[in-house]
DRENDO-1510 file (C-alpha; in Angstrom, 1 decimal, always signed):
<recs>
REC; n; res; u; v; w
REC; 1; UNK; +119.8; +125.2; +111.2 .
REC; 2; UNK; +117.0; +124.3; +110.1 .
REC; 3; UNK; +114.2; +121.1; +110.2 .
REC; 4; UNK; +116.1; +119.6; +106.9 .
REC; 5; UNK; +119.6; +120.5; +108.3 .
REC; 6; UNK; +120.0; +123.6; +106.1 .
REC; 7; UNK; +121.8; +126.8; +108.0 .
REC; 8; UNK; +120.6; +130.1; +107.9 .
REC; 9; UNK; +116.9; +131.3; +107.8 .
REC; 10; UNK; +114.3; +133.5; +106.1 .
REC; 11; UNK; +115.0; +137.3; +107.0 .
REC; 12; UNK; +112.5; +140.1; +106.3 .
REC; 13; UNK; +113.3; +141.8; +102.9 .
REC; 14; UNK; +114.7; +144.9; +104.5 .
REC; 15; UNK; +117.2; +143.1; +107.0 .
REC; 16; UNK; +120.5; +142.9; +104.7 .
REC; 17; UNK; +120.0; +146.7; +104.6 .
REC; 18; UNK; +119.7; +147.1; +107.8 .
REC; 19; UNK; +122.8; +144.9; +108.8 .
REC; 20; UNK; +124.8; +147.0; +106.1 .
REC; 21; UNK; +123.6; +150.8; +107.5 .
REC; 22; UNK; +125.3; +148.5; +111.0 .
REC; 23; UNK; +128.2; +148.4; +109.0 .
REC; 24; UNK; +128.4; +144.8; +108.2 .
REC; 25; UNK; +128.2; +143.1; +105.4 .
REC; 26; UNK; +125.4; +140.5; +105.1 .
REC; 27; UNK; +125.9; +137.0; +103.4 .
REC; 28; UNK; +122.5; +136.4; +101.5 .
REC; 29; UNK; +121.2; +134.4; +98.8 .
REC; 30; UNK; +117.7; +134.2; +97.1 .
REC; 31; UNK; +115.9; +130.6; +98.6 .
REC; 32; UNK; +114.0; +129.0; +95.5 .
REC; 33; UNK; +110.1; +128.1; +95.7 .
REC; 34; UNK; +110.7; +124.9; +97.6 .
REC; 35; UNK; +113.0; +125.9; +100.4 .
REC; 36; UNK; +111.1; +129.1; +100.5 .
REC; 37; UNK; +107.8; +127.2; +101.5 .
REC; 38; UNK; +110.1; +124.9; +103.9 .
REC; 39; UNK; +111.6; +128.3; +105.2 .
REC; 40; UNK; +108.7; +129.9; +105.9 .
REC; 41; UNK; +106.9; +126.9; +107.8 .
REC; 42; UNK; +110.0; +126.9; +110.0 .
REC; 43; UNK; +109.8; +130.8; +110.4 .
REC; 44; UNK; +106.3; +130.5; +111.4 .
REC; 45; UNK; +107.6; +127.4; +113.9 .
REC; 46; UNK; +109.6; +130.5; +115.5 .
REC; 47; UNK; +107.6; +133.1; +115.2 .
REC; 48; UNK; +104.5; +131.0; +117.2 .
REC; 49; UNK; +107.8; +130.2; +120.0 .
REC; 50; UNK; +108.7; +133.6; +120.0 .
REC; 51; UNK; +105.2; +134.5; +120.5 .
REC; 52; UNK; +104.3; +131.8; +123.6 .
REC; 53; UNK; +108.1; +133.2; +125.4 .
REC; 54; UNK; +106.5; +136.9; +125.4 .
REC; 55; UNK; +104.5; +138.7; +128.3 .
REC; 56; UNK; +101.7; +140.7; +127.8 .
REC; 57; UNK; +103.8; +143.6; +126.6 .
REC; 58; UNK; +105.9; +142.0; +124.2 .
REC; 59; UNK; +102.9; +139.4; +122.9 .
REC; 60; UNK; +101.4; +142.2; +120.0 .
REC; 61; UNK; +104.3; +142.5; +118.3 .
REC; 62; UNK; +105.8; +138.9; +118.0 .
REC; 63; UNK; +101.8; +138.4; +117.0 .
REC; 64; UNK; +102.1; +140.8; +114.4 .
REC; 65; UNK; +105.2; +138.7; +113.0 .
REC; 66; UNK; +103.1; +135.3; +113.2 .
REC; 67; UNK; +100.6; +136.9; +111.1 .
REC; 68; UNK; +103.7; +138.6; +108.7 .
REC; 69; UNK; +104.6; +134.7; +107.8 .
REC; 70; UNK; +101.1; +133.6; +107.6 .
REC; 71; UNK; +100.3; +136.6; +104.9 .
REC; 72; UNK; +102.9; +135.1; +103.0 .
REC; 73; UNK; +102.1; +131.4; +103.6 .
REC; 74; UNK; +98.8; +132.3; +102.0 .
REC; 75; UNK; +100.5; +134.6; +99.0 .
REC; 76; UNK; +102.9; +131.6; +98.4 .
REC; 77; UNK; +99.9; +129.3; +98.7 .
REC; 78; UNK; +98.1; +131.9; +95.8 .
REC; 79; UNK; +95.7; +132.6; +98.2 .
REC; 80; UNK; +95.1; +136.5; +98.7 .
REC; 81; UNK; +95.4; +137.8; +102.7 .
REC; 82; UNK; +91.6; +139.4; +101.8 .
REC; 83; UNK; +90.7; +135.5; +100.5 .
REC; 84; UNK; +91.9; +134.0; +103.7 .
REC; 85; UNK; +90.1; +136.4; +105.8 .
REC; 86; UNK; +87.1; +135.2; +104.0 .
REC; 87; UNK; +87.8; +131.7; +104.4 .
REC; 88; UNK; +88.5; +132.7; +108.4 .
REC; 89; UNK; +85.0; +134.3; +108.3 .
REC; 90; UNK; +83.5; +131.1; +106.5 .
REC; 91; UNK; +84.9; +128.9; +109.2 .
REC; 92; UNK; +83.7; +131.3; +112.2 .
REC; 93; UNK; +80.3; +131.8; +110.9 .
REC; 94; UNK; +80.1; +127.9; +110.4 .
REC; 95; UNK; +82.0; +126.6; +113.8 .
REC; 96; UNK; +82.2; +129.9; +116.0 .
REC; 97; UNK; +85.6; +131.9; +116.8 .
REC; 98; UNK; +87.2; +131.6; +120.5 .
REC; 99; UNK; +85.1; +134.5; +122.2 .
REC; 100; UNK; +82.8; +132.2; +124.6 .
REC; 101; UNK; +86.3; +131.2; +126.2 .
REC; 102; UNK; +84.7; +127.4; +126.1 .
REC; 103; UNK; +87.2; +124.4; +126.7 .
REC; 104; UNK; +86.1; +121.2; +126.1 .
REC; 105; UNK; +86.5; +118.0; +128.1 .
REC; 106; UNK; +85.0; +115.3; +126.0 .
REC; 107; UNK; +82.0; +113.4; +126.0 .
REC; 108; UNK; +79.5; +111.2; +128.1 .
</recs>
């Protein structure tokens, strides 16, 4: 279930295929633009969980599905994956990225 109390979630395109060549059949339907948008924010809520649970070994691929449901984010936004990369650049250039490891404490 999910935030708004709907059941089922947002699969990857390929998965009813895959649960068929299983030998099941998969009950599907296609989400309209809203409750895809809602879908995909709670996908991503997952995705990031799944992520945080995994060790070191499994951490590159549950990061590789976080950034799978933010491509889309941006696509369903009608923002390009190459346009957000240059808007992640923009912001790095401008603010810094996360490579000096520096946590902040507040101020005097």
């Amino acid at each position: 279930m999910n935030r708004k109390g709907e059941y089922g979630k947002l699969v990857r395109d390929r998965i009813p295929q895959i649960i068929r060549e299983d030998g099941a059949e998969p009950v599907t339907y296609t989400a309209g633009r809203q409750e895809y948008r809602d879908r995909l924010r709670d996908k991503l809520g997952e995705e990031v969980a799944e992520f945080l649970e995994a060790d070191d070994a499994e951490a590159p691929e549950e990061l590789a599905d976080v950034l799978e449901v933010v491509h889309a984010l941006a696509t369903d936004l009608g923002v390009d994956p190459r346009q957000l990369e240059k808007i992640r650049e923009v912001k790095a250039s401008e603010r810094g990225g996360f490579a000096d490891l520096i946590v902040w404490t507040g101020n005097r």
